[in-house]
N, CA, C and O atoms as CSV, one atom per row, in Angstrom:
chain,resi,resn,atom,element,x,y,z
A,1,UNK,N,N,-1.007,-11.612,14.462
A,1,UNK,CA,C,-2.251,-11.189,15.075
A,1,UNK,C,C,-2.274,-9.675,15.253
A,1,UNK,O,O,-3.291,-9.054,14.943
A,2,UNK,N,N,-0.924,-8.892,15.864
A,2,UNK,CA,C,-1.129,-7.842,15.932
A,2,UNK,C,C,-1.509,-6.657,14.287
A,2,UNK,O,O,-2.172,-5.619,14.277
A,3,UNK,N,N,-0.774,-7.364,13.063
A,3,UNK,CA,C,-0.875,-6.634,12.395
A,3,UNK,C,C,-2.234,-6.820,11.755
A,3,UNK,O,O,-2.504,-5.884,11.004
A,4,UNK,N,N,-3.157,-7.743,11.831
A,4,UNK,CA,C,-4.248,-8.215,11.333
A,4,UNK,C,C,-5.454,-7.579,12.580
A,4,UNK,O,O,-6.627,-7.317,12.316
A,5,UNK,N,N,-5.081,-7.495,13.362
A,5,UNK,CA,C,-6.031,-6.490,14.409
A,5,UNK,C,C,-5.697,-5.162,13.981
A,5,UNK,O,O,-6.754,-4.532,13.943
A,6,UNK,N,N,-4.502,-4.258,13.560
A,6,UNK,CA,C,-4.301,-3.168,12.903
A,6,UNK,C,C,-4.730,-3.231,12.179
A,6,UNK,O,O,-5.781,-2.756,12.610
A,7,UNK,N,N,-4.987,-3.495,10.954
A,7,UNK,CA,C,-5.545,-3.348,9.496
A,7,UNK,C,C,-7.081,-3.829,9.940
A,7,UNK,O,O,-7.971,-3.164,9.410
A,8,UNK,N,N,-7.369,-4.534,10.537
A,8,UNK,CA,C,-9.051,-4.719,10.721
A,8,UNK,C,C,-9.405,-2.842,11.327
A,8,UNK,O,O,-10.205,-2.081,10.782
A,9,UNK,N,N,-8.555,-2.523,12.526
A,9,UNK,CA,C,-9.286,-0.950,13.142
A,9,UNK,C,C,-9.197,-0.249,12.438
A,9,UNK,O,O,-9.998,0.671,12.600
A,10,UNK,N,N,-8.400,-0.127,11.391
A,10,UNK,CA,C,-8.011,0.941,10.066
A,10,UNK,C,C,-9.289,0.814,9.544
A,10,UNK,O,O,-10.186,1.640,9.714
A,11,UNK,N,N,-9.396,-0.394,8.798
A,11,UNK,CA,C,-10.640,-0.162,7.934
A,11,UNK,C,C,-11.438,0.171,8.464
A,11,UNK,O,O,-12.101,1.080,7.965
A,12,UNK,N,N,-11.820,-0.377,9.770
A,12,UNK,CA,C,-13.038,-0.244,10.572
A,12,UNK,C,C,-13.240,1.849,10.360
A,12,UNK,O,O,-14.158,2.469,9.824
A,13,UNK,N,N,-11.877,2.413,11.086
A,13,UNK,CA,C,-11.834,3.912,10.753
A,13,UNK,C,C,-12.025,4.145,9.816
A,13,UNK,O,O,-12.971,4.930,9.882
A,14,UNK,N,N,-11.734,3.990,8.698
A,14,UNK,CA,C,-11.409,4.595,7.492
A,14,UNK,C,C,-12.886,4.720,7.140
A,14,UNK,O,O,-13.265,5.823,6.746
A,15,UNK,N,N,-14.150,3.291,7.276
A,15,UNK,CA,C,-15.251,3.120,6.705
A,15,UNK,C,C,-15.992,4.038,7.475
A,15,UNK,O,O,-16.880,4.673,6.906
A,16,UNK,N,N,-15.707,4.271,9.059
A,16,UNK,CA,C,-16.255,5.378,10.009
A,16,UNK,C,C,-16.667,6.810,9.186
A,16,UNK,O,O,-17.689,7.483,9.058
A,17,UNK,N,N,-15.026,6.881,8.625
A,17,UNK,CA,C,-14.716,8.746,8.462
A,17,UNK,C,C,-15.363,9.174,7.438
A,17,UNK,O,O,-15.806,10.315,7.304
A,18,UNK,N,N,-15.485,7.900,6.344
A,18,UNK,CA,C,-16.490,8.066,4.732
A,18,UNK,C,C,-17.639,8.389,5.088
A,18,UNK,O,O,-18.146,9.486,4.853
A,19,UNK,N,N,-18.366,7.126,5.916
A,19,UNK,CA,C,-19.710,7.715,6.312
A,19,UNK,C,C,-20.085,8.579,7.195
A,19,UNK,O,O,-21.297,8.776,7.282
A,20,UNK,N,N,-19.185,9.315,8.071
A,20,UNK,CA,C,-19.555,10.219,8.710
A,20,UNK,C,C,-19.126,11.868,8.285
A,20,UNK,O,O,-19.270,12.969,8.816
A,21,UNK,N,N,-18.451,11.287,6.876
A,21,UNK,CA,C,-18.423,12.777,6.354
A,21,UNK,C,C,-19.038,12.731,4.674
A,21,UNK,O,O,-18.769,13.337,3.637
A,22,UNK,N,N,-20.079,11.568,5.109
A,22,UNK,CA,C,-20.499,11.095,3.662
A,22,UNK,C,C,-20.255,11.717,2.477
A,22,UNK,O,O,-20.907,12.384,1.673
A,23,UNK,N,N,-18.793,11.196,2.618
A,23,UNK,CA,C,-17.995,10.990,1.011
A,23,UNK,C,C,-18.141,9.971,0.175
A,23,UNK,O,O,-18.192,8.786,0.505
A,24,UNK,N,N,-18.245,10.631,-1.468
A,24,UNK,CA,C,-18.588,9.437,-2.275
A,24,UNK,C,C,-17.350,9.017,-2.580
A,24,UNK,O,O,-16.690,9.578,-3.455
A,25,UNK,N,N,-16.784,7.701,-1.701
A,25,UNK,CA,C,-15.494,7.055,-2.148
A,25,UNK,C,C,-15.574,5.391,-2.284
A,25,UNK,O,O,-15.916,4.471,-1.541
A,26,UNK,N,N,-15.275,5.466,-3.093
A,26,UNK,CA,C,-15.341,3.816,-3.654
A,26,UNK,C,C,-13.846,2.864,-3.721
A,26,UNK,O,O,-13.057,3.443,-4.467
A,27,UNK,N,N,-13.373,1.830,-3.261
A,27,UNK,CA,C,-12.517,1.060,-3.815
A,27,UNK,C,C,-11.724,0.431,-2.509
A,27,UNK,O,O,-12.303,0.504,-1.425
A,28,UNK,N,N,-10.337,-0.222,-2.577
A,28,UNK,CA,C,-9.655,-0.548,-1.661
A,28,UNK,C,C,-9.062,-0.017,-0.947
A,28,UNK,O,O,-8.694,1.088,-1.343
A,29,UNK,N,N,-8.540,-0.493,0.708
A,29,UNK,CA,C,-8.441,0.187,1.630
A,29,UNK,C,C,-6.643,-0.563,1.779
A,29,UNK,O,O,-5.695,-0.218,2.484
A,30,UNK,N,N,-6.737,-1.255,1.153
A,30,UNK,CA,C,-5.366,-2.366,1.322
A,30,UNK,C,C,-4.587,-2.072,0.503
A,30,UNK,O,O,-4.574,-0.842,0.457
A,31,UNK,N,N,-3.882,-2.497,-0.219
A,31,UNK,CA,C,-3.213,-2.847,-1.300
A,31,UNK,C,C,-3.671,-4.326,-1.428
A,31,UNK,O,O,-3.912,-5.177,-0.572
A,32,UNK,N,N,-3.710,-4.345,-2.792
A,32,UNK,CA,C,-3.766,-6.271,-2.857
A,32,UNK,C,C,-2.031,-6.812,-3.169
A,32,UNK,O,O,-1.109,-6.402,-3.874
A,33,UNK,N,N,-2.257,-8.047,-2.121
A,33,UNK,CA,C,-0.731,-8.792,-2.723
A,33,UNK,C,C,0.018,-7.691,-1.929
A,33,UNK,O,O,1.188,-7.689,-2.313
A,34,UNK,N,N,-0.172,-6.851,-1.071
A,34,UNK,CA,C,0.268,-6.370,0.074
A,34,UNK,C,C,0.812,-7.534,1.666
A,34,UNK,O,O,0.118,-8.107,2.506
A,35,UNK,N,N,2.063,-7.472,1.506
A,35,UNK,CA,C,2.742,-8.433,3.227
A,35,UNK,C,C,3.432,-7.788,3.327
A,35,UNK,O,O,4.093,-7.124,2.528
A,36,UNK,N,N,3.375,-7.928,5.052
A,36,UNK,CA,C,4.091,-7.254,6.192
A,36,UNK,C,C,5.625,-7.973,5.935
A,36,UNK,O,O,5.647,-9.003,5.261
A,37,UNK,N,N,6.782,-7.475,6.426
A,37,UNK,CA,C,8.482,-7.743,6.299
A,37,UNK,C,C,8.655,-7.229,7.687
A,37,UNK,O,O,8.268,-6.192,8.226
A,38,UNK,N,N,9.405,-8.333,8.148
A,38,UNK,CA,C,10.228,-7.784,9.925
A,38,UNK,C,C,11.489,-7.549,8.863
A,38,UNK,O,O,11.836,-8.167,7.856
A,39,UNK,N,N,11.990,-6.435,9.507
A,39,UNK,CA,C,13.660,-6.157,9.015
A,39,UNK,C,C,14.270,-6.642,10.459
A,39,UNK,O,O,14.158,-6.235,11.615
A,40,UNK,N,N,14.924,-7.645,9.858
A,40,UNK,CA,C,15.503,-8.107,11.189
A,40,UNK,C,C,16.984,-7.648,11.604
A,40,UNK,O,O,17.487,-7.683,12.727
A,41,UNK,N,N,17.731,-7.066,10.003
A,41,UNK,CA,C,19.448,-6.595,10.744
A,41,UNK,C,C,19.082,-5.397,9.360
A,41,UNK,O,O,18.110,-4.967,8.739
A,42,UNK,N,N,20.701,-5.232,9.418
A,42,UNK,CA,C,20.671,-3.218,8.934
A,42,UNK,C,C,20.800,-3.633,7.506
A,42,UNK,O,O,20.370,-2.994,6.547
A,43,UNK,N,N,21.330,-4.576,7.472
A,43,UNK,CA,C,21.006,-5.352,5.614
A,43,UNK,C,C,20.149,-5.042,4.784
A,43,UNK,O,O,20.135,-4.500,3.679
A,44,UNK,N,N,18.989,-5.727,5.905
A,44,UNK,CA,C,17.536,-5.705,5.377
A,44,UNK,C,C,17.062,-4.136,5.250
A,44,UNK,O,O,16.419,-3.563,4.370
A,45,UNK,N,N,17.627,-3.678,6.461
A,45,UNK,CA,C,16.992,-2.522,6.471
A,45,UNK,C,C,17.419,-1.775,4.706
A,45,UNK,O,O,16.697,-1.533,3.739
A,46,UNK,N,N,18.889,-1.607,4.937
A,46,UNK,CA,C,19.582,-1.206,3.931
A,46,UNK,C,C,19.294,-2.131,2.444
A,46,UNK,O,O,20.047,-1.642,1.602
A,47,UNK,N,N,18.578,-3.146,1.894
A,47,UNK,CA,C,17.844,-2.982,1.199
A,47,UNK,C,C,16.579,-2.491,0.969
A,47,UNK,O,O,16.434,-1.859,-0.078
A,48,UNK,N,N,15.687,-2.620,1.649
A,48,UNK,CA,C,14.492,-2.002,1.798
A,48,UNK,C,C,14.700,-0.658,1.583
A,48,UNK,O,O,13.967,-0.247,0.684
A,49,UNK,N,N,15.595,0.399,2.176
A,49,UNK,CA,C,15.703,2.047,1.491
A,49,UNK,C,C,15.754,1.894,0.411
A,49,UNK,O,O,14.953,2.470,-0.327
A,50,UNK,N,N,16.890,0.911,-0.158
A,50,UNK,CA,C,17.491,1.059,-1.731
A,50,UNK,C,C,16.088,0.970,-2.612
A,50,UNK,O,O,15.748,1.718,-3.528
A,51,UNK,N,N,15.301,-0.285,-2.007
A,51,UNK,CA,C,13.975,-0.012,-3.107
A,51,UNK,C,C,13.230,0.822,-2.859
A,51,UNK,O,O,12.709,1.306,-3.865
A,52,UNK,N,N,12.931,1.225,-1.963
A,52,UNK,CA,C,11.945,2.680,-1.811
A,52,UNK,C,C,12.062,3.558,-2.255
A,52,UNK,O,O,11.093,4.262,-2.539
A,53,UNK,N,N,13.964,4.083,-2.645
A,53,UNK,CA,C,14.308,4.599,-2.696
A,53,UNK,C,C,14.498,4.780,-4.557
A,53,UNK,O,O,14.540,5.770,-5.287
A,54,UNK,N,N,14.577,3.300,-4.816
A,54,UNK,CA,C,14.485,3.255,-6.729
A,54,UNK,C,C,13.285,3.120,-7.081
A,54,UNK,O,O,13.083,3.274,-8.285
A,55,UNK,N,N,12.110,2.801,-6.217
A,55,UNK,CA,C,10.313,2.540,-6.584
A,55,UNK,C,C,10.228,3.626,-7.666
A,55,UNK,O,O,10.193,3.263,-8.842
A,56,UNK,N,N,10.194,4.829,-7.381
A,56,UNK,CA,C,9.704,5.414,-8.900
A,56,UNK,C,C,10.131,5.541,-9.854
A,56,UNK,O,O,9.456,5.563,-10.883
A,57,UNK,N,N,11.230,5.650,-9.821
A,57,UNK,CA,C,11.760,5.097,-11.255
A,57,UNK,C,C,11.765,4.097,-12.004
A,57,UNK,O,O,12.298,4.011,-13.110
A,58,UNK,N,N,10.995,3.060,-11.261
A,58,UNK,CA,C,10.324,1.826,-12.068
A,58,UNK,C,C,9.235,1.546,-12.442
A,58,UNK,O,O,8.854,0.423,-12.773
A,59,UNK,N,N,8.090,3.376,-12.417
A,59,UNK,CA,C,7.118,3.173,-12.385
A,59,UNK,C,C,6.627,2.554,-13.952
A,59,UNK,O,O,5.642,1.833,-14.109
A,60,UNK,N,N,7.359,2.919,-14.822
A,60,UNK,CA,C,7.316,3.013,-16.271
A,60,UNK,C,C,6.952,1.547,-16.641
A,60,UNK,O,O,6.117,1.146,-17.452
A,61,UNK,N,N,7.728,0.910,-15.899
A,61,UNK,CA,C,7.786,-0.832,-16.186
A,61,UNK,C,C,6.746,-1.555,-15.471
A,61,UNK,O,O,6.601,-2.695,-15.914
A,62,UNK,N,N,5.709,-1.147,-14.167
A,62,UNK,CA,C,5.048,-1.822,-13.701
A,62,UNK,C,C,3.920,-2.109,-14.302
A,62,UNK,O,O,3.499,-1.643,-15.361
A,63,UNK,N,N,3.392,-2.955,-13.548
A,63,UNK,CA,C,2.483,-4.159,-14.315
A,63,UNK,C,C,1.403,-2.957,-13.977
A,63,UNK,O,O,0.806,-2.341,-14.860
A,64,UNK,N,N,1.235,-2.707,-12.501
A,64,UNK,CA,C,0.102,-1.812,-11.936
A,64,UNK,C,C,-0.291,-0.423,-12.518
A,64,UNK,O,O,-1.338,0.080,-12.110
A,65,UNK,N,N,0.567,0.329,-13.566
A,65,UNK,CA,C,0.688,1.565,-14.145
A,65,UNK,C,C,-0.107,1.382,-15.455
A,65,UNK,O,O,0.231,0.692,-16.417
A,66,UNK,N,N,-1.433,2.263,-15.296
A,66,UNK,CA,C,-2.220,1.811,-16.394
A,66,UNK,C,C,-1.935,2.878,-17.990
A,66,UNK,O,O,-2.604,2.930,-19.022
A,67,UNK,N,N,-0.897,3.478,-17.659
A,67,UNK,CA,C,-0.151,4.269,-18.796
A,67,UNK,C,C,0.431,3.559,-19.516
A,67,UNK,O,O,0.797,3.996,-20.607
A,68,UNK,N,N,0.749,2.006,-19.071
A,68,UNK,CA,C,2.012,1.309,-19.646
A,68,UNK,C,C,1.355,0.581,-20.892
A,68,UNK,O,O,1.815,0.356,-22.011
A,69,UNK,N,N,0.301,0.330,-20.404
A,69,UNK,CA,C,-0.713,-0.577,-21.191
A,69,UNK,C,C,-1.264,0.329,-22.383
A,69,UNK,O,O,-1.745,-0.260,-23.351
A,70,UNK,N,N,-1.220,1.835,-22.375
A,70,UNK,CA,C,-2.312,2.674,-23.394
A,70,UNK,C,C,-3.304,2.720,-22.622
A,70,UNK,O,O,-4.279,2.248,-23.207
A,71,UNK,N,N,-3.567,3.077,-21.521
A,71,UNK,CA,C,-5.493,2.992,-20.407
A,71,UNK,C,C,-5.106,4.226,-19.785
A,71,UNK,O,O,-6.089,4.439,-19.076
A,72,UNK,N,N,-4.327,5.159,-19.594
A,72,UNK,CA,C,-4.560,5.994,-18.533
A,72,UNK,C,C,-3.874,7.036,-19.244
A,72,UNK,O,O,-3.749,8.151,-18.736
């Protein structure tokens, strides 16, 4: 509940700040296929750096990278 009341006031802001500085911005405010992770011991934690920490160097291979395909 709490993180779903966060992400509802976000957008709620975010849609505020567009129209009150009427910017032409179009698209998502989320990520899709975006979930929340409790790190519950230093494990977790200590994986979670390791991928944050290797994320770009895998940009080459992601599905989401429209370079990979020939589009961008």
């Amino acid at each position: 509940m709490i993180i779903g009341a966060f992400k509802s006031k976000s957008v709620k802001d975010v849609l505020a700040h567009i129209e009150e500085n009427r910017l032409d911005m179009i698209g998502k405010i989320w990520q899709r296929n975006y979930f929340e992770r409790v790190i519950r011991n230093e494990r977790d934690l200590g994986n979670i750096r390791t991928y944050i920490r290797n994320n770009p160097g895998n940009w080459e291979r992601d599905n989401e990278n429209p370079a990979r395909f020939g589009n961008g």
